[in-house]
N, C-alpha and C positions, 0 to 999 in steps of 0.2 A: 465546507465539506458536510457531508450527510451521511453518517455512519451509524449514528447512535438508535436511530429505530431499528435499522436491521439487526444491529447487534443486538436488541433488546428480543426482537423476532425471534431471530436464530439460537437466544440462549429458552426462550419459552416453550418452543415449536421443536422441540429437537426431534429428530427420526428415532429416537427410540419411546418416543411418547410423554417422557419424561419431563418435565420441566426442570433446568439446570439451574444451580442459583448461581447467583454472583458469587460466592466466595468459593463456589467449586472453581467456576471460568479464572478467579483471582489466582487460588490456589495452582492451576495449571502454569499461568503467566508468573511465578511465586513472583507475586503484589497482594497489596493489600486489597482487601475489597471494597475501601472507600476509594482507592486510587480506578478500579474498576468501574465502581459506578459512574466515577469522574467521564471515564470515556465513555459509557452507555449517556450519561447527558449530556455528553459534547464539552464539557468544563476543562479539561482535559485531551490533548491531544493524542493519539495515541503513536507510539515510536513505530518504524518499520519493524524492528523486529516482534511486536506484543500483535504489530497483523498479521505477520507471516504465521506468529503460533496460534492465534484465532482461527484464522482460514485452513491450517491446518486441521485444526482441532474438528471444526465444522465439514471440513471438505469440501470449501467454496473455493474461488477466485476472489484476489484482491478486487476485482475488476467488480464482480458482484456486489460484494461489502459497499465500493462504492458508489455502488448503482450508476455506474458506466456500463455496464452490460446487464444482458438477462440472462448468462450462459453461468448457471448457479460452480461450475469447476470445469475445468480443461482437461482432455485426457491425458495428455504431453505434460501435466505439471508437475513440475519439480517442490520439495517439499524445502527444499533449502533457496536461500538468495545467495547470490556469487556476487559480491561484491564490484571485483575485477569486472565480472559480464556486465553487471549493471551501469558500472562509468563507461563503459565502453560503448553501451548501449546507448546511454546521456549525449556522450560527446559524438555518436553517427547520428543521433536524431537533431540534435542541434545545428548540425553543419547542415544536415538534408532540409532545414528551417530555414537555413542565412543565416545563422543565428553566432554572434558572439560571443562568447563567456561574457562578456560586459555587458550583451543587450538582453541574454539572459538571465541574467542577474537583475539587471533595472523588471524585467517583467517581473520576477519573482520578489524583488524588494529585499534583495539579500545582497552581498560582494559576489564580488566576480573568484576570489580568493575560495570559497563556499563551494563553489560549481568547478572551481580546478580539482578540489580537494573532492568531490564526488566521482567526479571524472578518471580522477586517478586512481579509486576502488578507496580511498583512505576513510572517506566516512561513506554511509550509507546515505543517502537523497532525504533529507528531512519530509515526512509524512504531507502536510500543506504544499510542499514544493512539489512533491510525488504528485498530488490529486491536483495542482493548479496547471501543469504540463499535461496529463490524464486529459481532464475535462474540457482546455483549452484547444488542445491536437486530436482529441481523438485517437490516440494512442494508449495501447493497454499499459496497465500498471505491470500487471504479471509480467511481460512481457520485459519492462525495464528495469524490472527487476531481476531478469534473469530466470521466473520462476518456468516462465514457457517460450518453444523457439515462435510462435503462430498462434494465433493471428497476431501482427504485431499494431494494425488500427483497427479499433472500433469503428462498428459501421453508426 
């Protein structure tokens, strides 16, 4: 994954001219701001929910952050993840693939047990699994995650 320049970009560069520090960006996410920097250097993964409140915060798309797109936010975007919509989203994109809970699970190097439990809204799609489906498919993040109905592939 490749998050941690933009993040570092978008906390420098902010639209109000301002440079943000890490421990405001921490302070938002309440984490610490070593745990912060953690994900500005990549050392650290960052959870779905501490993206949804970045890209909030920012007013990008997760899709951006990732640099799977250059469409810096969506107008259609929803500021919350649905859980529900998002497995639901997982388990259409997977069958629209051929795709197994078993054979995706072996791509993702996780159980098949993992992608049920996503599938059925119980956990959230772990961040590396979110961006290794993302980058692999051509398929937006926003999008499976429920944040937006369209576009639902990257060109």
């Amino acid at each position: 994954m490749n998050y941690g320049e933009r993040l570092k970009e978008l906390r420098e560069y902010s639209n109000d001219k301002r440079k943000i520090t890490q421990k405001e960006i921490a302070d938002i996410l309440n984490i610490s701001r070593r745990t912060y920097t953690c994900y500005e250097l990549q050392d650290k993964i960052i959870p779905v929910k501490h993206l949804n409140d970045i890209c909030n915060f920012f007013n990008i798309s997760i899709d951006y952050l990732f640099e799977l797109s250059s469409i810096k936010n969506y107008s259609n975007s929803s500021k919350k993840i649905d859980e529900i919509k998002s497995g639901n989203r997982l388990k259409e994109f997977r069958k629209e693939q051929n795709l197994t809970q078993v054979k995706l699970a072996n791509i993702l190097n996780t159980t098949f047990s993992n992608i049920a439990f996503y599938e059925k809204g119980r956990n959230l799609i772990a961040t590396p699994f979110l961006y290794t489906i993302c980058k692999k498919y051509n398929i937006s993040a926003d999008y499976l995650l429920g944040r937006i109905d369209s576009p639902k592939y990257l060109k």
